[in-house]
PyMOL Python script that loads the backbone (N, CA, C, O; Angstrom):
from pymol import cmd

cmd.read_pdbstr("""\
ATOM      1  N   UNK A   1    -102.159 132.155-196.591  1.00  0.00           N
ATOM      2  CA  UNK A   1    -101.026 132.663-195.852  1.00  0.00           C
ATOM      3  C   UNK A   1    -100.263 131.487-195.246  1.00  0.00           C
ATOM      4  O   UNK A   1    -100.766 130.489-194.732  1.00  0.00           O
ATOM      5  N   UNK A   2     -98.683 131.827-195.423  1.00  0.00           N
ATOM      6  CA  UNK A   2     -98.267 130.290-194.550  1.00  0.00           C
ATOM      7  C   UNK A   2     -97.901 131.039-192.998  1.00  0.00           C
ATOM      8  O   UNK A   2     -97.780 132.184-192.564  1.00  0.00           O
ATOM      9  N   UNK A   3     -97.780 129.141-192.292  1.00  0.00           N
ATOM     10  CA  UNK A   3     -97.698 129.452-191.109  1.00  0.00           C
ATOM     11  C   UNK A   3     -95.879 128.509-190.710  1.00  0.00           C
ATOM     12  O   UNK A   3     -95.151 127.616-191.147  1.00  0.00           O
ATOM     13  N   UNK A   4     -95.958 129.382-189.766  1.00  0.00           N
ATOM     14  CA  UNK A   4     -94.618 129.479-189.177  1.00  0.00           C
ATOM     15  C   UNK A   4     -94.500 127.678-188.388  1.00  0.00           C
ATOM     16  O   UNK A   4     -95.391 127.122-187.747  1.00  0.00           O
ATOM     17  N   UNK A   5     -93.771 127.386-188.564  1.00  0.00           N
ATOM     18  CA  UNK A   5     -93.781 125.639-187.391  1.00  0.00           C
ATOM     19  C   UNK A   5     -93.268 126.747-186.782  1.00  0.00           C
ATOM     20  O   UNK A   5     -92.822 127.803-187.231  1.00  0.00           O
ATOM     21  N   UNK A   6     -93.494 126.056-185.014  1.00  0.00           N
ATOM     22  CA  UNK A   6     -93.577 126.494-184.068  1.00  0.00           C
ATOM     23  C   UNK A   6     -92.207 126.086-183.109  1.00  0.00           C
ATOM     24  O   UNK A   6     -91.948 124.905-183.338  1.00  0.00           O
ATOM     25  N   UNK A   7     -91.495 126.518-182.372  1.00  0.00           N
ATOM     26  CA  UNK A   7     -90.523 126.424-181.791  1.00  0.00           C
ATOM     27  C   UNK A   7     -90.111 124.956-181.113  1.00  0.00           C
ATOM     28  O   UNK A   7     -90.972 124.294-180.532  1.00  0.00           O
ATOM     29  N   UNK A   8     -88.829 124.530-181.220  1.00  0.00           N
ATOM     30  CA  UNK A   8     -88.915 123.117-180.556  1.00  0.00           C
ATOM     31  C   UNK A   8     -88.158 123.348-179.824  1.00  0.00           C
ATOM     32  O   UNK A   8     -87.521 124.401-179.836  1.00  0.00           O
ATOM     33  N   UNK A   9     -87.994 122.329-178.884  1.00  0.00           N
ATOM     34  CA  UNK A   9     -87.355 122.437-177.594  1.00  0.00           C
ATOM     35  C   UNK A   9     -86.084 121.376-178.380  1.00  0.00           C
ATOM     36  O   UNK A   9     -86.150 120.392-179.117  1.00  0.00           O
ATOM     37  N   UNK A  10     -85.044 122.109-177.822  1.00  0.00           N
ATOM     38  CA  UNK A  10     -83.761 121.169-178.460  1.00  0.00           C
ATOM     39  C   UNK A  10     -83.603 119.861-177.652  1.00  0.00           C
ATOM     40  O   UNK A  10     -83.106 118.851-178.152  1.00  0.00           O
ATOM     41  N   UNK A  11     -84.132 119.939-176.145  1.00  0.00           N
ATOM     42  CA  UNK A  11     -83.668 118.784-174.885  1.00  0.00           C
ATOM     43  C   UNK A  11     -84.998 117.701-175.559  1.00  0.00           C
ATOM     44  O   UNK A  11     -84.546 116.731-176.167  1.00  0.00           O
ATOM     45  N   UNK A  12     -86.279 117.776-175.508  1.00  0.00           N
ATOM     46  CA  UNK A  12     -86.977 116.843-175.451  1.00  0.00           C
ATOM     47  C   UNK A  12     -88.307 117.054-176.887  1.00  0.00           C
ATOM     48  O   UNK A  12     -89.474 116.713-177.079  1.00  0.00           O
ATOM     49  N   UNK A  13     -87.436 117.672-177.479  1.00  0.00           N
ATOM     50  CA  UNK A  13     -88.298 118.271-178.835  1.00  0.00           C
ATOM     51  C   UNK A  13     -89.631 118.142-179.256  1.00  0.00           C
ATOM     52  O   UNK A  13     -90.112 117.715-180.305  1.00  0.00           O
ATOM     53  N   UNK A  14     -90.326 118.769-177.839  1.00  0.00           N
ATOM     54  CA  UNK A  14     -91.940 118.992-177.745  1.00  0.00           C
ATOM     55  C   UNK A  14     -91.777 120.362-178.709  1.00  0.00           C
ATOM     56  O   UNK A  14     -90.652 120.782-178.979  1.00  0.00           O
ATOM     57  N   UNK A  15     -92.778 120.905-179.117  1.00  0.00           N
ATOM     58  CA  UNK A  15     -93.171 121.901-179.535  1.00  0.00           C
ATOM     59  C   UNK A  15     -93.688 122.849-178.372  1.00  0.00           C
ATOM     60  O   UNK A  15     -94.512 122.592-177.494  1.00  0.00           O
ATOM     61  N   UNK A  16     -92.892 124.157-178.634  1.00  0.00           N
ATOM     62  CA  UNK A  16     -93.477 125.178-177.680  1.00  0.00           C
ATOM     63  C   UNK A  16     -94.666 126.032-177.816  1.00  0.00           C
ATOM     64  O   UNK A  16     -94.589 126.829-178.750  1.00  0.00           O
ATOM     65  N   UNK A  17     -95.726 126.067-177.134  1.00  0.00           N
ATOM     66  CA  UNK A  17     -96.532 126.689-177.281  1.00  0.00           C
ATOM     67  C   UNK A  17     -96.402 128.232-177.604  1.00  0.00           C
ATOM     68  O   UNK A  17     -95.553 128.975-177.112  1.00  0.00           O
ATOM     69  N   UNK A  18     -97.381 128.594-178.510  1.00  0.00           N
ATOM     70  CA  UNK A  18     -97.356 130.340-178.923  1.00  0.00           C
ATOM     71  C   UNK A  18     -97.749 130.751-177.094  1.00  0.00           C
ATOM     72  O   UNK A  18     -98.533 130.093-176.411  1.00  0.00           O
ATOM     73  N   UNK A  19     -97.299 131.462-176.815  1.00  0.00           N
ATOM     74  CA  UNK A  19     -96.933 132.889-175.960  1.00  0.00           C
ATOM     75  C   UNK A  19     -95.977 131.966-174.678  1.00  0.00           C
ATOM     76  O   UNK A  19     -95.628 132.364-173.567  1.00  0.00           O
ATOM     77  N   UNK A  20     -95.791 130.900-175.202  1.00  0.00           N
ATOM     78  CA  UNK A  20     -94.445 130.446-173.987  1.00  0.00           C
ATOM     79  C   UNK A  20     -93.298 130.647-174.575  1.00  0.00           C
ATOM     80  O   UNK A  20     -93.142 130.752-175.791  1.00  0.00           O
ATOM     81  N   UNK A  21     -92.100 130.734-173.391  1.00  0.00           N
ATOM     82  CA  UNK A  21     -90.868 131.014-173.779  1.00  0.00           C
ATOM     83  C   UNK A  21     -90.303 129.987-173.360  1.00  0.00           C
ATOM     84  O   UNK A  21     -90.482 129.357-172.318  1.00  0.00           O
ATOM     85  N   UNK A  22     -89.298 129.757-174.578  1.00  0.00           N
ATOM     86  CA  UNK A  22     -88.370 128.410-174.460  1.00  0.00           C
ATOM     87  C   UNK A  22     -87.248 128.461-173.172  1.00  0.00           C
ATOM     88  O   UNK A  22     -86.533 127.494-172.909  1.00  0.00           O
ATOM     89  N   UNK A  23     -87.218 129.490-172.566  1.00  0.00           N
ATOM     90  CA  UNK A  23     -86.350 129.797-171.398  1.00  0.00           C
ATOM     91  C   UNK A  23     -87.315 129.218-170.123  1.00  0.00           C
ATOM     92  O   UNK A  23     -86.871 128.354-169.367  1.00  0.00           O
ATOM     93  N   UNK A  24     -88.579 129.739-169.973  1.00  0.00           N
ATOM     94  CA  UNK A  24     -89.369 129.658-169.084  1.00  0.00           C
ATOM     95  C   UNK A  24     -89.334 127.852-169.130  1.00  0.00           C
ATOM     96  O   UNK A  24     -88.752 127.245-168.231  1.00  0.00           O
ATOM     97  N   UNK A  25     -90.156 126.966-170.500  1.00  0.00           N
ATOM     98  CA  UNK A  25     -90.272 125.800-170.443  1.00  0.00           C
ATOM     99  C   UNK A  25     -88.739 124.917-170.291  1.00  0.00           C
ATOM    100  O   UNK A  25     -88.759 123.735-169.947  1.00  0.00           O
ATOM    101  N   UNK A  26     -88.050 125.299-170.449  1.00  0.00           N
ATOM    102  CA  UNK A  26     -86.316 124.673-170.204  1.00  0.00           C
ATOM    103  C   UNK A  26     -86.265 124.654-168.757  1.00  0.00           C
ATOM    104  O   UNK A  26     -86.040 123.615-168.137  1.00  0.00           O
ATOM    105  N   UNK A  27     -86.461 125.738-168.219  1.00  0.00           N
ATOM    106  CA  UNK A  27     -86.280 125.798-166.170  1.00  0.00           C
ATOM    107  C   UNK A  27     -87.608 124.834-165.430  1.00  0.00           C
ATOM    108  O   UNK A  27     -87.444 124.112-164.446  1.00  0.00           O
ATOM    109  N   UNK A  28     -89.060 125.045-166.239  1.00  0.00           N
ATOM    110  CA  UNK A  28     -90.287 124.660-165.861  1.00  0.00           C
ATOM    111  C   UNK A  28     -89.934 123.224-165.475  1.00  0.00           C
ATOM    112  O   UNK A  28     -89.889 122.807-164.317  1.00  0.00           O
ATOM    113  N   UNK A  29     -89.651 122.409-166.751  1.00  0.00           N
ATOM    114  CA  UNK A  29     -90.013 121.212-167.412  1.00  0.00           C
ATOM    115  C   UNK A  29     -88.870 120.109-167.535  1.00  0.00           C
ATOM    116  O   UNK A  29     -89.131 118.915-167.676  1.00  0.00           O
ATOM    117  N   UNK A  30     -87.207 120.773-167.451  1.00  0.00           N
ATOM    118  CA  UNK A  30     -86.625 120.149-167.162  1.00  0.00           C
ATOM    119  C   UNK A  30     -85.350 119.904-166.132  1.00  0.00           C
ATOM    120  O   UNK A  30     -84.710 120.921-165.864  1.00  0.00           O
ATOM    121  N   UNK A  31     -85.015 118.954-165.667  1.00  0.00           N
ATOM    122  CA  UNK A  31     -83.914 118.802-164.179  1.00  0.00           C
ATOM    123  C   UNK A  31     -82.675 119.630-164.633  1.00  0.00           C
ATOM    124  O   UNK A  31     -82.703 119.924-165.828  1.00  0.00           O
ATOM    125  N   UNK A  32     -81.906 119.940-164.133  1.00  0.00           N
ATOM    126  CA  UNK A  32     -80.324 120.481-163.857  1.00  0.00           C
ATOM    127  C   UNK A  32     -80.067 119.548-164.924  1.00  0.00           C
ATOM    128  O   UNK A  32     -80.093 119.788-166.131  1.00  0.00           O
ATOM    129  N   UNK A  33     -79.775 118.286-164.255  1.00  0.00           N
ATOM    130  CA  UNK A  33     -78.981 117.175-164.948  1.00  0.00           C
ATOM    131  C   UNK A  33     -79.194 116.833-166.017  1.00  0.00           C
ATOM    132  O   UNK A  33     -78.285 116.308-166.661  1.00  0.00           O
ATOM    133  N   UNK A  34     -80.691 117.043-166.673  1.00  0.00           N
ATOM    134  CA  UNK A  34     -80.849 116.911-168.266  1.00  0.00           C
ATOM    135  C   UNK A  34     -80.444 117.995-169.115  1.00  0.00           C
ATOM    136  O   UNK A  34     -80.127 117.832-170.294  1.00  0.00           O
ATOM    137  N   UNK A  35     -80.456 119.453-168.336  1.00  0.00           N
ATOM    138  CA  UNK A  35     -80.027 120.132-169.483  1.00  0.00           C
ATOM    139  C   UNK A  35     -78.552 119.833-169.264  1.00  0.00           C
ATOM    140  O   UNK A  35     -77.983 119.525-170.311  1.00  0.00           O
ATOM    141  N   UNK A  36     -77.644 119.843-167.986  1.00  0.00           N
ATOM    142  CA  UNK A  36     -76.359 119.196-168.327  1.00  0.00           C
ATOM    143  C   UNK A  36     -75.523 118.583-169.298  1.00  0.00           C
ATOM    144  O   UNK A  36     -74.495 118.691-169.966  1.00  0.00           O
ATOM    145  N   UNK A  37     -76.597 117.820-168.999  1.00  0.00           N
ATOM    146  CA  UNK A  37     -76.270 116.134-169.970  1.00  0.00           C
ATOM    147  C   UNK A  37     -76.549 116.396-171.402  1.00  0.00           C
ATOM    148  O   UNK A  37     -76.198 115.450-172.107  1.00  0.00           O
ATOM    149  N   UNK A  38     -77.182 117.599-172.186  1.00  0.00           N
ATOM    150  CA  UNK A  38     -77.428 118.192-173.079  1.00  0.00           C
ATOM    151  C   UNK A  38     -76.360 118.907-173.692  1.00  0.00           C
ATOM    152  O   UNK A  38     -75.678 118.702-174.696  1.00  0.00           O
ATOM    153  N   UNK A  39     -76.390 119.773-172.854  1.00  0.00           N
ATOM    154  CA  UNK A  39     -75.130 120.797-172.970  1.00  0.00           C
ATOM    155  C   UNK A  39     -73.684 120.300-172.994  1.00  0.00           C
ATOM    156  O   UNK A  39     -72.990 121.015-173.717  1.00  0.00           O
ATOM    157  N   UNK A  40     -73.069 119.366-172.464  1.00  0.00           N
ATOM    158  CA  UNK A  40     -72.487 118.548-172.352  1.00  0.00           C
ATOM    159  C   UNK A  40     -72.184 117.741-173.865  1.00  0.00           C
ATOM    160  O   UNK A  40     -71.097 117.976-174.392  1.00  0.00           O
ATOM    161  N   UNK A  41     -72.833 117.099-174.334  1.00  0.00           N
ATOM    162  CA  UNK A  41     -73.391 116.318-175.225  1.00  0.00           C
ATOM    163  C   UNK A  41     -72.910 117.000-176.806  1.00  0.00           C
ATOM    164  O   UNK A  41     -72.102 116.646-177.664  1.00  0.00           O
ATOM    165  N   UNK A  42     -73.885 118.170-176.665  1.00  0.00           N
ATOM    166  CA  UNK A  42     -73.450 119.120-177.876  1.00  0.00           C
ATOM    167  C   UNK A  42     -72.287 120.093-177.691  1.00  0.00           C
ATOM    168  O   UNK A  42     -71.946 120.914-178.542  1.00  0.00           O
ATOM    169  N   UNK A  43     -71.817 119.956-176.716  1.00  0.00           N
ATOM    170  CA  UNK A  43     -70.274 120.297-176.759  1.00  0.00           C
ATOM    171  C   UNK A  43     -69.028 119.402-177.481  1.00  0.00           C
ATOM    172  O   UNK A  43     -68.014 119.603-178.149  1.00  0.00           O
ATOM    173  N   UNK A  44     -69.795 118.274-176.892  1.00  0.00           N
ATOM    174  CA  UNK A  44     -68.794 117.388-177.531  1.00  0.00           C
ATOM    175  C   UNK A  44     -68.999 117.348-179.215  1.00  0.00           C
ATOM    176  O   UNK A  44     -68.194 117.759-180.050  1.00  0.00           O
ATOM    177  N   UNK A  45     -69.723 117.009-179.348  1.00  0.00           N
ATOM    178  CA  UNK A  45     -70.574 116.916-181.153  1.00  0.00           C
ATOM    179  C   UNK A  45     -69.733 118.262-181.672  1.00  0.00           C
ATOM    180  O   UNK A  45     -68.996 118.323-182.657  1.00  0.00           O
ATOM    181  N   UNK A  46     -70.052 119.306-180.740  1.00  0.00           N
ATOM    182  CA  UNK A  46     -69.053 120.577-181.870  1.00  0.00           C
ATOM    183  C   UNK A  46     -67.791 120.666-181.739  1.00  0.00           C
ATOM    184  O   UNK A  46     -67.180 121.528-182.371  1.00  0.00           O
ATOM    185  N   UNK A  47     -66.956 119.545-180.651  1.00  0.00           N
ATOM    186  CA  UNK A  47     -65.429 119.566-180.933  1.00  0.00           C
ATOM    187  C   UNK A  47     -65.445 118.775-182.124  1.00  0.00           C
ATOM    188  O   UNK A  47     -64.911 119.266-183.119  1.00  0.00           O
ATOM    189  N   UNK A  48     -66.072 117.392-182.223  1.00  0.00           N
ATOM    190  CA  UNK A  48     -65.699 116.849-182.751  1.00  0.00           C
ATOM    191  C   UNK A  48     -66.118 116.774-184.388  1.00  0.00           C
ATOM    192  O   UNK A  48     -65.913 115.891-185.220  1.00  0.00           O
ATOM    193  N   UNK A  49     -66.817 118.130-184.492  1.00  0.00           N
ATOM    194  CA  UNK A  49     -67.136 118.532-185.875  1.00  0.00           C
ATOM    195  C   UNK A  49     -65.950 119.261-186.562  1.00  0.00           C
ATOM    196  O   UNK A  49     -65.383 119.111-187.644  1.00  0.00           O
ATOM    197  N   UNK A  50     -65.741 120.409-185.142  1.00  0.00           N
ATOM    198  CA  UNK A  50     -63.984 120.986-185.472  1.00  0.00           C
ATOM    199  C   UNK A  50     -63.127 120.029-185.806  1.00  0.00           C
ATOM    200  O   UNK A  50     -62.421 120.370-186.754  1.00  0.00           O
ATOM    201  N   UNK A  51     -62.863 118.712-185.303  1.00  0.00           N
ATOM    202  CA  UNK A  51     -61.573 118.003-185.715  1.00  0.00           C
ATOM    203  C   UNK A  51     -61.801 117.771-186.805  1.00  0.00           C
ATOM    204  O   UNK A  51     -60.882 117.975-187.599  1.00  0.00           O
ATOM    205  N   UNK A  52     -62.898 117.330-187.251  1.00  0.00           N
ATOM    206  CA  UNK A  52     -63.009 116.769-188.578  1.00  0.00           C
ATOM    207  C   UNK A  52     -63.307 117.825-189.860  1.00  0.00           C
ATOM    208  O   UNK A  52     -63.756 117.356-190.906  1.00  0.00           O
ATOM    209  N   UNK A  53     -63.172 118.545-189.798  1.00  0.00           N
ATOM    210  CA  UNK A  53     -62.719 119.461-190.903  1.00  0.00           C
ATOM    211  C   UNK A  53     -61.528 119.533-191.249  1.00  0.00           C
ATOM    212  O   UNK A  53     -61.194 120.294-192.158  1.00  0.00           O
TER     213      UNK A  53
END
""", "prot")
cmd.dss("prot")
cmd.show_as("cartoon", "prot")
cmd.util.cbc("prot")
cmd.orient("prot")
């Protein structure tokens, strides 16, 4: 039987444990300012995927 890879965290791309939630470990595990600086980050990356099409 195959097995599933297991969920990654997009900010610091640990692997999430089976019965944790990637919501729970995002608030747990990381500051305001890193997911910011994340969110932020890949905002920009998807304007600048739009321009370039």
């Amino acid at each position: 039987m195959a097995t599933r890879a297991g969920l990654e965290c997009p900010v610091c791309h640990e692997e999430i444990g089976r019965g944790e939630q990637l919501e729970a470990h995002l608030y747990n595990d990381h500051s305001k300012r890193a997911l910011a600086g994340f969110v932020a980050t890949e905002a920009v990356a998807m304007e600048e995927d739009d321009i370039s099409e």
